[in-house]
N, C-alpha and C positions, 0 to 999 in steps of 0.2 A: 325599662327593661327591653321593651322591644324594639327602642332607637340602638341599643346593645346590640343586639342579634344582628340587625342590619347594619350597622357599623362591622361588625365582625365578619360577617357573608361577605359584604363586600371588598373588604381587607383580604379575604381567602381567593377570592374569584381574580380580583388584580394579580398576586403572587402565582395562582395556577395557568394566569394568559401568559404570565412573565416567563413562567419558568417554562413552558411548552414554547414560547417564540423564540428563548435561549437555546432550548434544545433542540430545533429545528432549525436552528442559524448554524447549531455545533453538526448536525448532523448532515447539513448540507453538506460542508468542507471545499476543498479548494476548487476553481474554474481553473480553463484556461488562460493564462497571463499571471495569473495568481501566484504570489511568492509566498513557497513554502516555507514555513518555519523550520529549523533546524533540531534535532531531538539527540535524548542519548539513552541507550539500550544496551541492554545485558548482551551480548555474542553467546553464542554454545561453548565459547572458549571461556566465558566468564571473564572476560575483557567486554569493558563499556565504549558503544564506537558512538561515533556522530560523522555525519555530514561535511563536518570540518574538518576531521580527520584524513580527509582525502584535498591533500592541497593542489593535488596536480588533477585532477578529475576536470571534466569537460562539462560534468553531468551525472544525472543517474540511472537507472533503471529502478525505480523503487517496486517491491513485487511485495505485495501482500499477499501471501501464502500457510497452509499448514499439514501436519502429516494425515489428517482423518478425511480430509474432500477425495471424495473419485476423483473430483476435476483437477483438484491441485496436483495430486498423486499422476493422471494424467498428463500434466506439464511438466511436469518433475526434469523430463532430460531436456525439456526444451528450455527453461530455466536457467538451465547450467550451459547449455548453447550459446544462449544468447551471453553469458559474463565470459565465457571461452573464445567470444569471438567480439565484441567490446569494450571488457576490460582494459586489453591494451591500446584500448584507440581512446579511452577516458572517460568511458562511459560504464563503470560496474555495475554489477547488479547487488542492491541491498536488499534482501529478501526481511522480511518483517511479519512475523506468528502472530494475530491481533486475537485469536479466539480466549474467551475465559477457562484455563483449564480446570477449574471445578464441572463445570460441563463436558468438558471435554479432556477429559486425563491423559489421552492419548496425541496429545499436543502441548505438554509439558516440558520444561525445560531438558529433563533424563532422558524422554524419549524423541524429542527433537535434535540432540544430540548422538543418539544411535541415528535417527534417518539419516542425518548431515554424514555420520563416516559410512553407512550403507552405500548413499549412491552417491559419493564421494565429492558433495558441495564442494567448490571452492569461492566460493561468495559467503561473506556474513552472513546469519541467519541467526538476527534478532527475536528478540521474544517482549511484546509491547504488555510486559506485566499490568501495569495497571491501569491498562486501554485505554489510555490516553491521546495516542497518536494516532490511530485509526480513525478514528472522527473528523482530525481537524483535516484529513487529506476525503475523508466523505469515503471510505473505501467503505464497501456492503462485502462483497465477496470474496473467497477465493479459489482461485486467484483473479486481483486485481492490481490494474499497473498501473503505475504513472510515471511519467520520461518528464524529470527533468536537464534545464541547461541553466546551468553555469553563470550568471553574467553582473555586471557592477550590482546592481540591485538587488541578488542573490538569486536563490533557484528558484526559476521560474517554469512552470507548470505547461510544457507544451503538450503532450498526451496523456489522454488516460482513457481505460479499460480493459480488453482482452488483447490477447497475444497474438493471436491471431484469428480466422476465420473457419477452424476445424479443430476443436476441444479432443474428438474422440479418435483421430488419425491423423497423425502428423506429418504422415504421406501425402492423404488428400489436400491438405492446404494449400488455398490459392490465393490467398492474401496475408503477409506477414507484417500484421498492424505496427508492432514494435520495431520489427527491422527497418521497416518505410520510415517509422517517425526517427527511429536513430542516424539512420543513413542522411537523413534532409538537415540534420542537424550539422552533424560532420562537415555536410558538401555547404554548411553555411546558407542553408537557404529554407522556406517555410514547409513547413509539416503540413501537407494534404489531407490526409483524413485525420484530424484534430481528439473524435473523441468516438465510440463505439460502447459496444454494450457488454459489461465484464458478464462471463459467463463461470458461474460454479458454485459453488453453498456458501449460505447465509453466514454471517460472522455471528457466533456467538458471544451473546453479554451475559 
């Protein structure tokens, strides 16, 4: 009986190293050089987009975002700035809602679709229903970014983090983390500051 127990304890103890080292592997998510995997998501239009979807794209802008962050809400027009002013250079911006709306109701498909025509998105703006993708890109907050590029090997992982270097005034900013890593891309040459520290609330699961 008691070679039972310990037969069993230790059966359980294996399974809970396993599955906390899986889930600390999932929750790390992508580095730099890292190729991102390709996903497909619900739009506010109710059209399912992907990554593939965009054959002439250079790149991305991936923004993990949602409507209840101060911070996000805070980025809001810069967001749209930045797809306003990359889009047509090949690098849009894919915005991606990763929170679980039972927690947060206010980040819902219904009412992520009033934000989107409120302050008049013209970027997707996904909704990672069953939090799937969030992880594998390692996103904690938002908003959080990662600038992909383009290339044989698929999208590769050149920045990630904040937007820039002033959350609370988009005047004061003196370093525009995204602009730099997208611009060094463009001019064909390496991203400087590689990765920075996303700044804004927790993702909820």
């Amino acid at each position: 009986m008691k070679k039972s127990i310990i037969f069993v304890s230790a059966v359980l103890v294996v399974v809970f190293i396993s599955a906390f080292t899986l889930n600390n592997t999932t929750l790390k998510g992508y580095g730099i050089g890292d190729v991102a995997d390709d996903f497909l998501l619900k739009n506010i239009d109710e059209n399912m987009v992907s990554l593939a979807d965009y054959k002439d794209a250079k790149g991305f802008i991936i923004t993990f975002t949602c409507n209840t962050c101060p911070f996000a809400v805070m980025y809001e027009d810069r967001i749209q700035a930045l797809n306003e002013k990359y889009a047509s250079q090949g690098y849009p911006v894919i915005a991606i809602m990763p929170n679980n709306t039972d927690v947060k109701p206010g980040d819902a498909l219904p009412e992520m679709k009033k934000r989107a025509e409120e302050k008049g998105f013209t970027f997707p703006y996904l909704l990672d229903e069953e939090q799937n993708v969030y992880p594998k890109f390692g996103a904690t907050k938002t908003p959080h970014i990662f600038v992909l590029e383009k290339t044989k090997k698929g999208n590769v992982v050149k920045y990630i983090g904040a937007i820039d270097d002033n959350h609370k005034d988009a005047s004061a900013v003196k370093v525009k983390f995204v602009e730099n890593a997208v611009n060094a891309l463009l001019k064909g040459e390496e991203v400087g500051l590689k990765e920075t520290k996303a700044i804004g609330c927790s993702i909820k699961v």
